[in-house]
Z-matrix of the N, CA and C atoms (Angstrom, degrees):
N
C 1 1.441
C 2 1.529 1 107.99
N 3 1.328 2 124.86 1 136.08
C 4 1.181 3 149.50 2 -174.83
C 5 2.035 4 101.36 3 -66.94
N 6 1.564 5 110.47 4 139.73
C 7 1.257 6 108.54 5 178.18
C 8 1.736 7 107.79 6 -54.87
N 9 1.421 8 108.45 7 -53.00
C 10 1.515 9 111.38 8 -169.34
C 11 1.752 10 98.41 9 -58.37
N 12 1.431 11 115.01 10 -46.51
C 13 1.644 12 105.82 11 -155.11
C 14 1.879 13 93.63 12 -65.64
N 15 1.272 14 132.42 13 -22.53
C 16 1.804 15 140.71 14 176.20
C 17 1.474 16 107.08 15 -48.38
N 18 1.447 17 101.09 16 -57.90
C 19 1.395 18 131.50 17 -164.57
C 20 1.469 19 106.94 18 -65.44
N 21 1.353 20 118.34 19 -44.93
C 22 1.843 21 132.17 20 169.35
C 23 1.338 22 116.09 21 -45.76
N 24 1.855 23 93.82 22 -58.91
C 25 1.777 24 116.12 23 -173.86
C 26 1.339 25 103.95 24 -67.23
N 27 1.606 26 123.50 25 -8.29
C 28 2.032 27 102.88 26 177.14
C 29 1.044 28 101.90 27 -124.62
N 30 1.669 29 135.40 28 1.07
C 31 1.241 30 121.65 29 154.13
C 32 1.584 31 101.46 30 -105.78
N 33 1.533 32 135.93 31 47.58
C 34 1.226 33 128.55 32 141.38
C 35 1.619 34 94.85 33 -147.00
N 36 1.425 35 118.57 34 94.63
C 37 1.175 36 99.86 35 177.27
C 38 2.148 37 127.82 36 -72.67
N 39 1.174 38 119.22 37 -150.79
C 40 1.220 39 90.55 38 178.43
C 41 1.865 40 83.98 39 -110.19
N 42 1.890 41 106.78 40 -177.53
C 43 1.681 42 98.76 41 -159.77
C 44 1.768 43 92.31 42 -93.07
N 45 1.277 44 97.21 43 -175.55
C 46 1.289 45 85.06 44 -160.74
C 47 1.484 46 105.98 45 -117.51
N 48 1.393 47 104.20 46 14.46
C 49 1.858 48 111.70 47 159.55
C 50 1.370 49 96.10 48 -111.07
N 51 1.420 50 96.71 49 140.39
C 52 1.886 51 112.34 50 162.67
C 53 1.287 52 107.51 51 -44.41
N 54 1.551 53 113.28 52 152.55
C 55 1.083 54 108.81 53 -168.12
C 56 2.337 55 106.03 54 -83.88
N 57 1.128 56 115.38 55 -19.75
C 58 1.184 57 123.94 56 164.17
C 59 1.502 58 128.84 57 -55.21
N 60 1.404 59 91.95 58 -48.17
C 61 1.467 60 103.39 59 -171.76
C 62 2.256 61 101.11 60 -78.36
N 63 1.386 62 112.14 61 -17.72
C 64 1.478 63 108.14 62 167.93
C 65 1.470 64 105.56 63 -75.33
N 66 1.713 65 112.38 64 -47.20
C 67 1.824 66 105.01 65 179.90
C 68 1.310 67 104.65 66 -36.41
N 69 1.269 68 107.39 67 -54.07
C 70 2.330 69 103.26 68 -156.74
C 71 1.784 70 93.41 69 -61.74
N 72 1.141 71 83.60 70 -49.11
C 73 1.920 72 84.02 71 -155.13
C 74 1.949 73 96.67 72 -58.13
N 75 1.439 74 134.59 73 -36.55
C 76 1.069 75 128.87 74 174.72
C 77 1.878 76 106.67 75 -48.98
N 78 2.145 77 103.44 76 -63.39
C 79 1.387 78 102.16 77 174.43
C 80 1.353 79 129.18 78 -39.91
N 81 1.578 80 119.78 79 -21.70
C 82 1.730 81 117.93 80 -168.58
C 83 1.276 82 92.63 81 -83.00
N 84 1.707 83 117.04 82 -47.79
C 85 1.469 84 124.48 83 -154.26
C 86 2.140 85 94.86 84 -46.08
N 87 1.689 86 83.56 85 -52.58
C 88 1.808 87 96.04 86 -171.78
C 89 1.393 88 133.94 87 -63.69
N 90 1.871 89 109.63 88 -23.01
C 91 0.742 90 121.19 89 140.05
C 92 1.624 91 141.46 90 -55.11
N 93 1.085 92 102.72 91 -33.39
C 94 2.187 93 112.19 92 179.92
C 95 1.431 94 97.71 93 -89.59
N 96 1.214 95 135.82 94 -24.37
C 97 1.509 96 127.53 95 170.76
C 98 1.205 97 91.81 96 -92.30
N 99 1.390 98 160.42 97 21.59
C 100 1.725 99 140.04 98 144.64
C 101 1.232 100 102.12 99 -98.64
N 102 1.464 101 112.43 100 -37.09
C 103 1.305 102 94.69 101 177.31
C 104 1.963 103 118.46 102 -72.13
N 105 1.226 104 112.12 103 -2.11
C 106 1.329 105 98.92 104 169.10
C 107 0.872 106 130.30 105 -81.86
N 108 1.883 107 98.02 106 -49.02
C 109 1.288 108 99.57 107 171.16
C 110 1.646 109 148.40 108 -38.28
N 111 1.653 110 86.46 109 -30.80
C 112 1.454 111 104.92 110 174.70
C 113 1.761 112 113.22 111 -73.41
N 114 0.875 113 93.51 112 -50.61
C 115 2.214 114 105.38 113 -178.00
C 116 1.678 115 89.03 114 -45.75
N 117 1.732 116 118.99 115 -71.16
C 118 1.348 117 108.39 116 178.95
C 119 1.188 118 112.71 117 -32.45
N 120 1.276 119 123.90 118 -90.28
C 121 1.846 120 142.08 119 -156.33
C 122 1.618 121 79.64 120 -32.96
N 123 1.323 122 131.94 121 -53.71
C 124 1.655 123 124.14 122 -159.15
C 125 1.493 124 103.44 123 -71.71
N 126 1.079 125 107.58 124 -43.07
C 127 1.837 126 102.17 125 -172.10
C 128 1.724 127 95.66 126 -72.02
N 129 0.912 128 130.87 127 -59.89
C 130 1.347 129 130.68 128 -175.85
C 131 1.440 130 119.95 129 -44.95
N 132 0.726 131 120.56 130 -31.26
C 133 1.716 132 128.71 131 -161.72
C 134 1.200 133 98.14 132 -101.76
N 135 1.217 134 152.06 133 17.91
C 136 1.269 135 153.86 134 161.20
C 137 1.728 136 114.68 135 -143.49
N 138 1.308 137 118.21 136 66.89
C 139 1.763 138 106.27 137 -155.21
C 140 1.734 139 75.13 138 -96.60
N 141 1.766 140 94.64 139 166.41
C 142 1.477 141 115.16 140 169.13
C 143 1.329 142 124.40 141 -54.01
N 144 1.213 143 126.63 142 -35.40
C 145 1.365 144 137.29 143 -179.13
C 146 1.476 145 112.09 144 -138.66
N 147 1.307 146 107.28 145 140.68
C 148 1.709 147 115.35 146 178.73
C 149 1.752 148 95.62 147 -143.32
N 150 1.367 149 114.06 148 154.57
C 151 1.501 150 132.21 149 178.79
C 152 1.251 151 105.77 150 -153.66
N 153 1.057 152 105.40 151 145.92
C 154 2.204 153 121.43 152 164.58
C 155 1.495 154 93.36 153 -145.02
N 156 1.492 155 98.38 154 141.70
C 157 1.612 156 115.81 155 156.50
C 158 1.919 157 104.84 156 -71.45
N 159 1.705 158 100.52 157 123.42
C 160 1.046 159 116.13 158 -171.69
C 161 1.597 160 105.81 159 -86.88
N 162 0.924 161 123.22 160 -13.05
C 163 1.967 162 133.28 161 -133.75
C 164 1.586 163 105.99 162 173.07
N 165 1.719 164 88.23 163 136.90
C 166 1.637 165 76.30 164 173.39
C 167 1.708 166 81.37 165 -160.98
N 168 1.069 167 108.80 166 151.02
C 169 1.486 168 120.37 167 173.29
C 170 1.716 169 142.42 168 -139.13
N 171 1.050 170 112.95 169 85.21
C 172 1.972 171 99.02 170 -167.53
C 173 1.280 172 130.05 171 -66.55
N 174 1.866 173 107.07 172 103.76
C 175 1.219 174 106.74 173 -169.84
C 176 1.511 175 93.37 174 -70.53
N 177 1.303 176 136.75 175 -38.26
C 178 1.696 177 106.93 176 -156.31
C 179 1.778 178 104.48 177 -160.61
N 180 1.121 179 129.76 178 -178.74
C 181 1.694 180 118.52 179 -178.69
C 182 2.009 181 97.81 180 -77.94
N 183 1.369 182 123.62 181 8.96
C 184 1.255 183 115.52 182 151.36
C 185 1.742 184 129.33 183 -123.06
N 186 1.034 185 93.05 184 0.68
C 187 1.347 186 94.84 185 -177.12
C 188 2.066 187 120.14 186 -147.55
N 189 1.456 188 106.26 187 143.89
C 190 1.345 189 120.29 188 -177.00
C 191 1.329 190 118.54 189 -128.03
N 192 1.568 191 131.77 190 150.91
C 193 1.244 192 110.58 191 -158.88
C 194 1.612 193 88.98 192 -133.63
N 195 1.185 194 133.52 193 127.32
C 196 1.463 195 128.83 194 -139.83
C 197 2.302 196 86.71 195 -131.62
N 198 1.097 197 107.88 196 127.17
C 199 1.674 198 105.15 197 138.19
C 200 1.165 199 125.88 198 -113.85
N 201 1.011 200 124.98 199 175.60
C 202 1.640 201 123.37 200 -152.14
C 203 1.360 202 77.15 201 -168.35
N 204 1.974 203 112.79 202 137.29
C 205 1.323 204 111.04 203 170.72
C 206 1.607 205 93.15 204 -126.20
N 207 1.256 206 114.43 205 126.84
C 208 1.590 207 130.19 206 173.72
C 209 1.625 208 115.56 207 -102.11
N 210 2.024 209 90.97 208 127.49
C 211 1.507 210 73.76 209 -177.55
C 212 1.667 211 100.60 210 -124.72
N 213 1.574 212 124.53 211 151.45
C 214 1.212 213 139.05 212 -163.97
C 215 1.567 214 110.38 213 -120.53
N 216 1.296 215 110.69 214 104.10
C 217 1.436 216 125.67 215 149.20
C 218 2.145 217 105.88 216 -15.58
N 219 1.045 218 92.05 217 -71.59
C 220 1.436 219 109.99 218 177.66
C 221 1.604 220 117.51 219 -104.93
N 222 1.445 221 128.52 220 114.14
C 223 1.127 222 113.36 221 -162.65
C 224 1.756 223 100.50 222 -99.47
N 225 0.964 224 95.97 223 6.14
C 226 1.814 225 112.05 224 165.68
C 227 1.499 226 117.93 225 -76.37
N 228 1.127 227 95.46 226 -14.35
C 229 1.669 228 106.90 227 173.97
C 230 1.627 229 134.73 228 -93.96
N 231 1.808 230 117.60 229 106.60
C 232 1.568 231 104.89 230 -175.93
C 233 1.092 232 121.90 231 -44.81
N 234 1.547 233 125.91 232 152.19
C 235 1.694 234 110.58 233 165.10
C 236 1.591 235 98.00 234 -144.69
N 237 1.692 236 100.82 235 162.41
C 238 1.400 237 91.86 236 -158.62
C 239 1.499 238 83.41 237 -140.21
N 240 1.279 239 127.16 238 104.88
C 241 1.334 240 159.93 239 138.72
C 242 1.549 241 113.88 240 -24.17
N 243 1.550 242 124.22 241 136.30
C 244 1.503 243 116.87 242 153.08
C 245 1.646 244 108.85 243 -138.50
N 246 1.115 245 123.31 244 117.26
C 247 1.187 246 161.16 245 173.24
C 248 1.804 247 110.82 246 -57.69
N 249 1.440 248 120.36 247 113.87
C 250 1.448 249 112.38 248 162.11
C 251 1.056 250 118.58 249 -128.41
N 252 1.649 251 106.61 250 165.15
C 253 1.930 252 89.43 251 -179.40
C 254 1.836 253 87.24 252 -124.58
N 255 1.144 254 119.37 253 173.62
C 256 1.506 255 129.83 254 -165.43
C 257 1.284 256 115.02 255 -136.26
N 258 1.415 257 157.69 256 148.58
C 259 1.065 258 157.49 257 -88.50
C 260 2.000 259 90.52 258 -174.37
N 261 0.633 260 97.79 259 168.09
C 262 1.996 261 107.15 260 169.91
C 263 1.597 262 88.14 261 -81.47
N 264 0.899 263 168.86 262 -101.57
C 265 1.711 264 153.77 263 122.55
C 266 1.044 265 122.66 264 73.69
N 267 1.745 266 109.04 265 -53.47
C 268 1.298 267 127.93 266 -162.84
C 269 1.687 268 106.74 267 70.96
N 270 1.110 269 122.91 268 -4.92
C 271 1.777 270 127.92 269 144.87
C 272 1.197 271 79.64 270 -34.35
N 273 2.196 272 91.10 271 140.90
C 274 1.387 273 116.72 272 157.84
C 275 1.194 274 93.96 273 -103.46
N 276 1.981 275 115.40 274 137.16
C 277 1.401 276 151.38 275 -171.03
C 278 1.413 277 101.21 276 -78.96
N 279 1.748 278 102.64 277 -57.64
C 280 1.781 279 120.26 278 -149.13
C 281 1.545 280 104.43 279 -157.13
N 282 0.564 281 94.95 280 150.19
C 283 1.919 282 110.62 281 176.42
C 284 1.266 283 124.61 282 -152.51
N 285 1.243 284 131.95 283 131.33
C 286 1.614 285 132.15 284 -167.89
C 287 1.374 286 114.41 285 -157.58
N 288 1.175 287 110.39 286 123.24
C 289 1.670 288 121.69 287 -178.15
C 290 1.607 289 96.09 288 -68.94
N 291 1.748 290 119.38 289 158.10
C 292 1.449 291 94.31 290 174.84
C 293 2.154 292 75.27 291 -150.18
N 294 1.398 293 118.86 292 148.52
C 295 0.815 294 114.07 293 -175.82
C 296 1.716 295 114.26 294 -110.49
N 297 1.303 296 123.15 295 142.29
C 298 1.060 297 142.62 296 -178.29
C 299 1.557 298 108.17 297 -105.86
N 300 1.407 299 105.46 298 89.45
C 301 1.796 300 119.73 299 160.68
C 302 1.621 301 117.47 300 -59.45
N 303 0.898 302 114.09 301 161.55
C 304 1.461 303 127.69 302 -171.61
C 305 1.445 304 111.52 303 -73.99
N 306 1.079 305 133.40 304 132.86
C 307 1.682 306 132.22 305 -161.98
C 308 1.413 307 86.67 306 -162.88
N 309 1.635 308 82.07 307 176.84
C 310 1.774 309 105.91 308 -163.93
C 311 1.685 310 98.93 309 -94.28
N 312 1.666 311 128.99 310 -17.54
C 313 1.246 312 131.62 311 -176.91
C 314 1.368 313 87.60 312 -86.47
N 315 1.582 314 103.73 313 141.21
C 316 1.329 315 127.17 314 114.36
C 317 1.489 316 152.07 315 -29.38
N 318 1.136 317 108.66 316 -46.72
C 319 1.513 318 126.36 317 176.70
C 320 1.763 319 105.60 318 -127.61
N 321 1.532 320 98.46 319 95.63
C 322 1.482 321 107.62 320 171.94
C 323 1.340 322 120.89 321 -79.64
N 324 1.542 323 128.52 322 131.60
C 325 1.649 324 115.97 323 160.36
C 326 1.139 325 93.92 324 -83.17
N 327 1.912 326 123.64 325 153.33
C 328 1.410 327 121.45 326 153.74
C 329 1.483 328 86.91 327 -119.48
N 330 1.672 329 121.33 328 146.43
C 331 1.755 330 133.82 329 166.58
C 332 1.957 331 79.12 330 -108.20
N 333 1.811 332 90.95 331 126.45
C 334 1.494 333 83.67 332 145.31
C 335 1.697 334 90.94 333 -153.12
N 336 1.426 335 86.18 334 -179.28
C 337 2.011 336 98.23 335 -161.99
C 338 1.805 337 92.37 336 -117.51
N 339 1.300 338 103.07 337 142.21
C 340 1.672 339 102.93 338 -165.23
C 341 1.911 340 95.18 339 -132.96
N 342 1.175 341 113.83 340 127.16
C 343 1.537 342 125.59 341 -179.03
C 344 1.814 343 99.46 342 -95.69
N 345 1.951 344 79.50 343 111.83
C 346 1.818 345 77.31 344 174.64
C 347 1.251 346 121.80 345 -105.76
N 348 1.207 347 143.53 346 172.70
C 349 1.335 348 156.13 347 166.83
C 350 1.398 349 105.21 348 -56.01
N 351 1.670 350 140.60 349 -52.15
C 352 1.223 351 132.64 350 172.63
C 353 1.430 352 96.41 351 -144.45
N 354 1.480 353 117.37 352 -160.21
C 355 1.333 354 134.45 353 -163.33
C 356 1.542 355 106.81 354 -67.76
N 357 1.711 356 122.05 355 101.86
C 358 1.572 357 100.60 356 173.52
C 359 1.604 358 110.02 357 -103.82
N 360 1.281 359 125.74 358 152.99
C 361 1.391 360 146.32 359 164.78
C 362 0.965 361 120.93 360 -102.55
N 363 1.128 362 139.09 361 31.34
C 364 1.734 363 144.57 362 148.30
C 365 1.428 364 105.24 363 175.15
N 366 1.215 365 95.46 364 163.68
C 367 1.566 366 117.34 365 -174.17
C 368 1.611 367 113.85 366 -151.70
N 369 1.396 368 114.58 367 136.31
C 370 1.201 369 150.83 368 -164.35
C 371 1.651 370 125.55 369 -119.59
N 372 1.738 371 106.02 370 145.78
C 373 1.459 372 102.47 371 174.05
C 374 1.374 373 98.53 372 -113.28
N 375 1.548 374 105.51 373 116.79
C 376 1.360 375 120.26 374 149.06
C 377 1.519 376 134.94 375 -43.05
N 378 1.323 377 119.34 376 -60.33
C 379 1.300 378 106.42 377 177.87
C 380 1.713 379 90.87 378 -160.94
N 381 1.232 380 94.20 379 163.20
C 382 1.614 381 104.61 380 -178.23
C 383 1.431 382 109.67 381 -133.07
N 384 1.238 383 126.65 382 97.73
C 385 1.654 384 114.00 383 172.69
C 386 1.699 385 128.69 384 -113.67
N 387 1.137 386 121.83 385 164.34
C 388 1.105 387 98.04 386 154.65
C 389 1.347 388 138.07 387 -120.22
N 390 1.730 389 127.74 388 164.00
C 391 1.526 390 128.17 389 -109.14
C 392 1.727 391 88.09 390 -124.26
């Protein structure tokens, strides 16, 4: 053996798992993160409750009148909505929880009117859960 090829072999030693026994254990690792990924993408993509602001309108430099249409997997189910309004800024103006009672629709409109602090130009749904 050559001085340089000595010199290679003890500053790179060899690793100290077989190189087989790292393939599987890499394949499981890659396997248990696909399989999550997948369970997520499935639980996610179908949640109990979903909402978007459908409409939004500025009656005045205090006030906006927002619908929001919520839709329910189960329309037997409360849901409790929060509502924002936004500023040229993107400052939040106003914010308002608005509640969704149990009905025979599926796809609820709610109109509600929101008192802001100054002039807002759009409005947004924060979060939608159910209650």
């Amino acid at each position: 053996m050559t001085e340089a090829a000595e010199r290679l072999r003890r500053r790179y030693p060899r690793s100290r798992l077989p190189r087989p026994l790292l393939i599987v254990m890499v394949g499981l690792l890659a396997a248990v993160a696909l399989g999550w990924l997948l369970w997520a993408a499935t639980v996610q993509s179908h949640p109990a409750v979903a909402g978007r602001v459908s409409a939004f309108t500025v009656q005045s430099d205090t006030s906006i009148r927002v619908t929001v249409t919520v839709d329910r997997r189960d329309p037997s189910v409360p849901v409790v909505c929060v509502v924002q309004a936004q500023a040229t800024d993107f400052e939040p103006v106003a914010e308002k929880k608005i509640e969704v009672g149990p009905r025979p629709e599926r796809l609820v409109d709610v109109t509600i009117e929101l008192r802001t602090l100054r002039r807002a130009t759009s409005a947004s749904l924060k979060s939608c859960t159910v209650r």
